[in-house]
C-alpha positions as CSV (number, residue, x, y, z in Angstrom):
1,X,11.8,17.0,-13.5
2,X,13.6,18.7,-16.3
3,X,16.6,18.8,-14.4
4,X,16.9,15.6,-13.2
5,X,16.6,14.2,-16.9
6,X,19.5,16.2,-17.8
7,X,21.6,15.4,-14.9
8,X,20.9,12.3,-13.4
9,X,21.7,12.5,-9.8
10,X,22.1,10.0,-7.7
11,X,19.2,11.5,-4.9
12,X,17.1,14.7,-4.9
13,X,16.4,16.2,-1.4
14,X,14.2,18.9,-0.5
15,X,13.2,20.6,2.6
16,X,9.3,21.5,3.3
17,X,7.5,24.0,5.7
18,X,3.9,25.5,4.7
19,X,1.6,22.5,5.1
20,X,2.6,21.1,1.4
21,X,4.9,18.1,2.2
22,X,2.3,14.9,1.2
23,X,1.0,16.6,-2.0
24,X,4.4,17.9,-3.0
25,X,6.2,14.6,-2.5
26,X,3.6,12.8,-4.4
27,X,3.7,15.5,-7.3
28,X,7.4,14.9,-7.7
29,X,7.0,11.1,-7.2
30,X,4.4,11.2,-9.8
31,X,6.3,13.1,-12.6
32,X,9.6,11.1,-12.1
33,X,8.0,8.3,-12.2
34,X,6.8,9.4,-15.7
35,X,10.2,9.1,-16.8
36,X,10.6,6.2,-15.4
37,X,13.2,7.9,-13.1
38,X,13.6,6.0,-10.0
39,X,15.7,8.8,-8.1
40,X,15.5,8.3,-3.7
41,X,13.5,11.5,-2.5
42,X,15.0,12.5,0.5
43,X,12.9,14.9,2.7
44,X,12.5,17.0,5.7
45,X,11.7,20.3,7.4
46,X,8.3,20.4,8.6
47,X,6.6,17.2,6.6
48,X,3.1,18.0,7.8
49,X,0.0,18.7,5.4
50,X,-3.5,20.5,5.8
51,X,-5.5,17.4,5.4
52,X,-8.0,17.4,2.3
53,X,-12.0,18.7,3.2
54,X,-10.4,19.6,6.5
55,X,-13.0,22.4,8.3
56,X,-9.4,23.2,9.6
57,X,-6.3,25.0,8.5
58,X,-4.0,22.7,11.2
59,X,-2.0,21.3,9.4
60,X,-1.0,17.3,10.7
61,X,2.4,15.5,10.7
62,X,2.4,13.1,7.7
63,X,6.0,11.7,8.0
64,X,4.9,8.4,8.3
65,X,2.8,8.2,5.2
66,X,5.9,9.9,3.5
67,X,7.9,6.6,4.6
68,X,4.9,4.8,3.6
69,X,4.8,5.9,0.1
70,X,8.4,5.8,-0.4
71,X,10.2,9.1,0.7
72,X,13.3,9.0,2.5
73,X,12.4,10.9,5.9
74,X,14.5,12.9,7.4
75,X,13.2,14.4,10.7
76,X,17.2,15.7,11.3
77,X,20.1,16.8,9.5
78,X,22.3,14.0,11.1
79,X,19.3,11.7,9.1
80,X,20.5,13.0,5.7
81,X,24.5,11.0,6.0
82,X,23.3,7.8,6.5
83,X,20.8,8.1,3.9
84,X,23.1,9.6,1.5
85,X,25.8,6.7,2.8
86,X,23.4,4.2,2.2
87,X,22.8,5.4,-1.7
88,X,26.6,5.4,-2.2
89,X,27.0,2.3,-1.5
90,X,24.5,0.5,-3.7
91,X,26.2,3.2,-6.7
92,X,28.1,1.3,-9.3
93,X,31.4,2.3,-9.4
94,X,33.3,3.8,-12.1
95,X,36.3,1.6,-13.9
């Protein structure tokens, strides 16, 4: 969060694999959102979670309650460009 303060970018996007992508995304969200920082989140890798109370250690694919709760999903590399194309373009331009 620190970082992001000090340098403003224009997107942050991280990758996930061990079963932490829900709680992690929502743990970012959360402390930008402190700051009042509306940055796009843009993430991939493996976006599944170990459900809560689970008698389980499976985690489950929760890529669709990432879109839901406002992550940029990206299930591919090739994802990221349009994305990233897509922030550009709403970026005000410098004179």
């Amino acid at each position: 969060i620190a970082q992001t303060l000090a340098d403003t970018p224009d997107a942050i996007a991280i990758s996930t694999y061990n079963g932490v992508a829900l709680s992690y995304y929502q743990a970012l969200r959360q402390g930008l959102d402190r700051h009042g920082l509306t940055t796009p989140i843009l993430i991939g890798g493996r976006l599944n979670q170990i459900p809560e109370g689970s008698n389980s250690s499976l985690p489950q694919d929760v890529g669709a309650q990432l879109a839901a709760e406002g992550a940029l999903v990206c299930r591919d590399a090739a994802d990221l460009l349009p994305i990233l194309q897509q922030i550009a373009a709403t970026k005000p331009r410098s004179p």
